[in-house]
N, C-alpha and C positions, 0 to 999 in steps of 0.2 A: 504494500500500500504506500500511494507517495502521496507531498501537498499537490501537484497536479491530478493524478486521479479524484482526488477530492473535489479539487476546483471543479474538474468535467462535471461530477458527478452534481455538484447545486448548480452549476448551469443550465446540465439538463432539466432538474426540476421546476426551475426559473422560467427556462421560454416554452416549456410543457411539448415539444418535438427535441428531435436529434437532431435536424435540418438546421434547425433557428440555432440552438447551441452551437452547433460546428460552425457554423456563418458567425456567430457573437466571438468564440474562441480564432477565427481564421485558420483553422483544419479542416480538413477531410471529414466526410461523415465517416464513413468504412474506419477512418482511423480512431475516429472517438467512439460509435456502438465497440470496438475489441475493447480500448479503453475500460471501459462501463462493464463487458460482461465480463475481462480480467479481473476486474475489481471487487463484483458481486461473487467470483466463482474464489476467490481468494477469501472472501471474510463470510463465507456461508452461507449467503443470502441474497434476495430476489430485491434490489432496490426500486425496480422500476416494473410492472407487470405491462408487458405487451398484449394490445389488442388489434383488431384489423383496423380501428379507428386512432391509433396510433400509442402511445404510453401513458402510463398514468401512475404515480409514487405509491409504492405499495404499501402496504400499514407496517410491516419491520423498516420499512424504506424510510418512512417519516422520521422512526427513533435514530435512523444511521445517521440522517440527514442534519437532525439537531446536532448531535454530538459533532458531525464534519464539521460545519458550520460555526461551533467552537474552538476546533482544532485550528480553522482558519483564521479564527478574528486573533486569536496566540498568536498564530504566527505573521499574522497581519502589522498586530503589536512591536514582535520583534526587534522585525523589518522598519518599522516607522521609527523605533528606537535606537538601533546599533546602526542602519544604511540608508537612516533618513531617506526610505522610500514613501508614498504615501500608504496610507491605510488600507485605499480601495475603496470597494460600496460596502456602510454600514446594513445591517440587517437585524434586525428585532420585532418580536411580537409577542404581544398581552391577550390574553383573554379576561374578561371582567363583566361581571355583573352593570348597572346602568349607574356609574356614580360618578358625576360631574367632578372628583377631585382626581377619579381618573386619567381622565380627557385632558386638566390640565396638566397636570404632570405629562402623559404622553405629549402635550405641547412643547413642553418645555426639552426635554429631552431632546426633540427633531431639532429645534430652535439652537442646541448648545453643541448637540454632537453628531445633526445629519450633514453635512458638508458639503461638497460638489455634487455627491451620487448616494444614493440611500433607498432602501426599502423594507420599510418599517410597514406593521399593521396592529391594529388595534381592532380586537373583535370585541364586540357588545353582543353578550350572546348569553344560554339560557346554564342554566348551573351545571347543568350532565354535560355539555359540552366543556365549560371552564375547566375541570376534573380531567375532563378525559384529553383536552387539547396540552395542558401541565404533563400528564401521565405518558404523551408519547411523544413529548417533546415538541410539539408543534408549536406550540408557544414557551417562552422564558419563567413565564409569570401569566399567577391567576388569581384575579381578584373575589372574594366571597365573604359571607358573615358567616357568624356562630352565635347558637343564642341556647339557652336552655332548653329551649324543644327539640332543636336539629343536631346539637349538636356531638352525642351518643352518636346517631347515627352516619352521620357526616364523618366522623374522626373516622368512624370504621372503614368506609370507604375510602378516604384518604389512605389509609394505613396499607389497605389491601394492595393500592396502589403505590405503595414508597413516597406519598406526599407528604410534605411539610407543612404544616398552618402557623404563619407568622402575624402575630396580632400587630395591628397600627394604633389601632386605637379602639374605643367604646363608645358609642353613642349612645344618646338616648331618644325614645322614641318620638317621630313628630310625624306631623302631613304635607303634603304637597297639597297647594290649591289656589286657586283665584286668588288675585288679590280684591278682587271683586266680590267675590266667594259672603255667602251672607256670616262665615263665623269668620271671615279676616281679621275683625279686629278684635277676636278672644287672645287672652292670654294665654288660655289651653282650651283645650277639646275634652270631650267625653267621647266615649262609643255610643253611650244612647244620643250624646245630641248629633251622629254622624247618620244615623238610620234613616232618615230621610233622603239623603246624595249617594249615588254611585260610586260602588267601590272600583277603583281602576288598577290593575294587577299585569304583571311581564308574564304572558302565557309560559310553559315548561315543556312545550310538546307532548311526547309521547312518555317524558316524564313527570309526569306532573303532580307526583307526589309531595307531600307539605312540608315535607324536608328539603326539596329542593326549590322551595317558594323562596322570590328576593324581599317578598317582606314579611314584616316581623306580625304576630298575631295571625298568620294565615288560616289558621283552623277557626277562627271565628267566623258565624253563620250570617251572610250577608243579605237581604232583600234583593239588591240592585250589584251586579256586577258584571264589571267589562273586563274583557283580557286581551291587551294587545303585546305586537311585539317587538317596537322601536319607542323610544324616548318623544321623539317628534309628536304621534301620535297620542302617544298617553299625555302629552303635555297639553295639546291643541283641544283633546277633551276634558281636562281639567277644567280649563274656560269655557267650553262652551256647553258644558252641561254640569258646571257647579260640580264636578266630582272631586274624590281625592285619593289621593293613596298613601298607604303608610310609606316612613323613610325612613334615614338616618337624621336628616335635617339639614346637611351639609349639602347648601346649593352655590351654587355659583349663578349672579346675575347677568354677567357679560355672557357664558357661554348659554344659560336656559331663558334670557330673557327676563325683563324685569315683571312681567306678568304671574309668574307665578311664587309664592313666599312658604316659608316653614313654618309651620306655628307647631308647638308643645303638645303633645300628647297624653292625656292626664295617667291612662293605663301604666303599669308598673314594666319595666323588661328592657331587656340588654341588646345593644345587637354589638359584637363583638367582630369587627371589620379586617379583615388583615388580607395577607398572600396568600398564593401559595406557590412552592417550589420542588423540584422535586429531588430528593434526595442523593441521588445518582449524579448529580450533577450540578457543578459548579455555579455561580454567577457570573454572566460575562461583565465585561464594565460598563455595558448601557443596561444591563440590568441592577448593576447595582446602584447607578445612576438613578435608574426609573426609581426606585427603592427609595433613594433620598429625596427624590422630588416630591412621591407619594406622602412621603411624614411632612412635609411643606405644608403642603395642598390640604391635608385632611387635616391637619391641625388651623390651621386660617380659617 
């Protein structure tokens, strides 16, 4: 195994053909497919599964690919430090739950250490994916809560998986809602005076167990409830049908707009916010970047 086969092999994953790789590398195709299946017949493994509709990263392929991909930004490092070459293209990805302290920190990060060339992604996505995108390496980091209902169960699953859960911090509970909203200008809320408004919740798919719900109190029994599954959406009916949804509290008005506010939550409970990471493997330095940015963010 060399750093060139490595590089072949996240190119290939990159322009999703052989064609586009060898054309991006300036090689041969015929010399980069031996490349590729030298490299898979040497370390055991199928990185890339061929179809007659062309390749596509196979799921052992995704774990090879994280860990190359670390082996590269080492040695990217190196290089930038003993032969003052450049770095190259940075590459990092998050998965997280819907928390505007996220978004900033990922802001920041691009803003401090994406450079000429960069391909960074940030997925808002439902919690069986966060889990599972951590566990195969497909992202760096993964954003989740823990609270006294989920959190038995949650650890186990993490565990079974070699994740880590790093606390950032603890909130406490509040709502999204109009600022128009008829309890805006309470200082807290009750659940009986919310029975009346639409509960609005991040659907879970096909898991949509209450342990993997993103908010906190999810097993209480609602009259009115909506489940969407972008930010945008639950936001835009926040306002226009007086809904809410439980939070952390923790919004950001530049990035959600100044329409929607957090008010207090009278109910008692923890939501306990942090990482996660996976054990097997290291932090590169825009993750642990991300990391510092995150305790910024969610602490402000």
């Amino acid at each position: 195994m060399t750093l060139q086969q490595l590089r072949y092999a996240v190119k290939v994953a990159e322009q999703g053909t052989i064609t586009d790789a060898a054309n991006e590398l300036f090689i041969a195709q015929p010399s980069l497919t031996k490349a590729i299946r030298e490299l898979e017949k040497e370390m055991g493994i199928t990185i890339f599964d061929r179809t007659n509709k062309g390749i596509t990263v196979s799921r052992e392929g995704e774990q090879f690919l994280a860990y190359a991909r670390q082996v590269l930004e080492q040695a990217d490092m190196l290089e930038e430090k003993y032969l003052h070459k450049s770095g190259g293209k940075q590459s990092f990805c998050v998965s997280t739950q819907h928390y505007s302290f996220a978004v900033n920190a990922f802001v920041e990060l691009i803003e401090t250490y994406g450079g000429e060339e960069y391909d960074f992604s940030l997925r808002e996505t439902q919690t069986y994916e966060i889990i599972e995108d951590v566990a195969s390496l497909k992202s760096e980091i993964g954003m989740i809560y823990l609270n006294s209902f989920n959190e038995t169960v949650v650890r186990k699953i993490l565990k079974s998986k070699d994740l880590e859960f790093r606390e950032l911090f603890v909130a406490e509970p509040h709502i999204f809602i109009s600022k128009n909203h008829p309890l805006a200008d309470r200082r807290s809320v009750t659940m009986e005076e919310l029975k009346p408004y639409p509960y609005l919740s991040f659907e879970q798919g096909e898991h949509n167990a209450f342990y993997y719900s993103e908010e906190i109190f999810s097993t209480v029994v609602r009259q009115k409830n909506i489940r969407v599954r972008d930010r945008a959406t639950l936001f835009n009916l926040l306002i226009g049908l007086n809904g809410y949804t439980v939070s952390s509290g923790v919004i950001d008005a530049e990035l959600n707009g100044p329409d929607i506010i957090a008010v207090p939550l009278s109910e008692q409970g923890e939501m306990h916010i942090g990482c996660l990471t996976h054990r097997k493997s290291h932090l590169s330095r825009l993750g642990t970047a991300y990391l510092e940015a995150l305790k910024k963010y969610a602490q402000g």
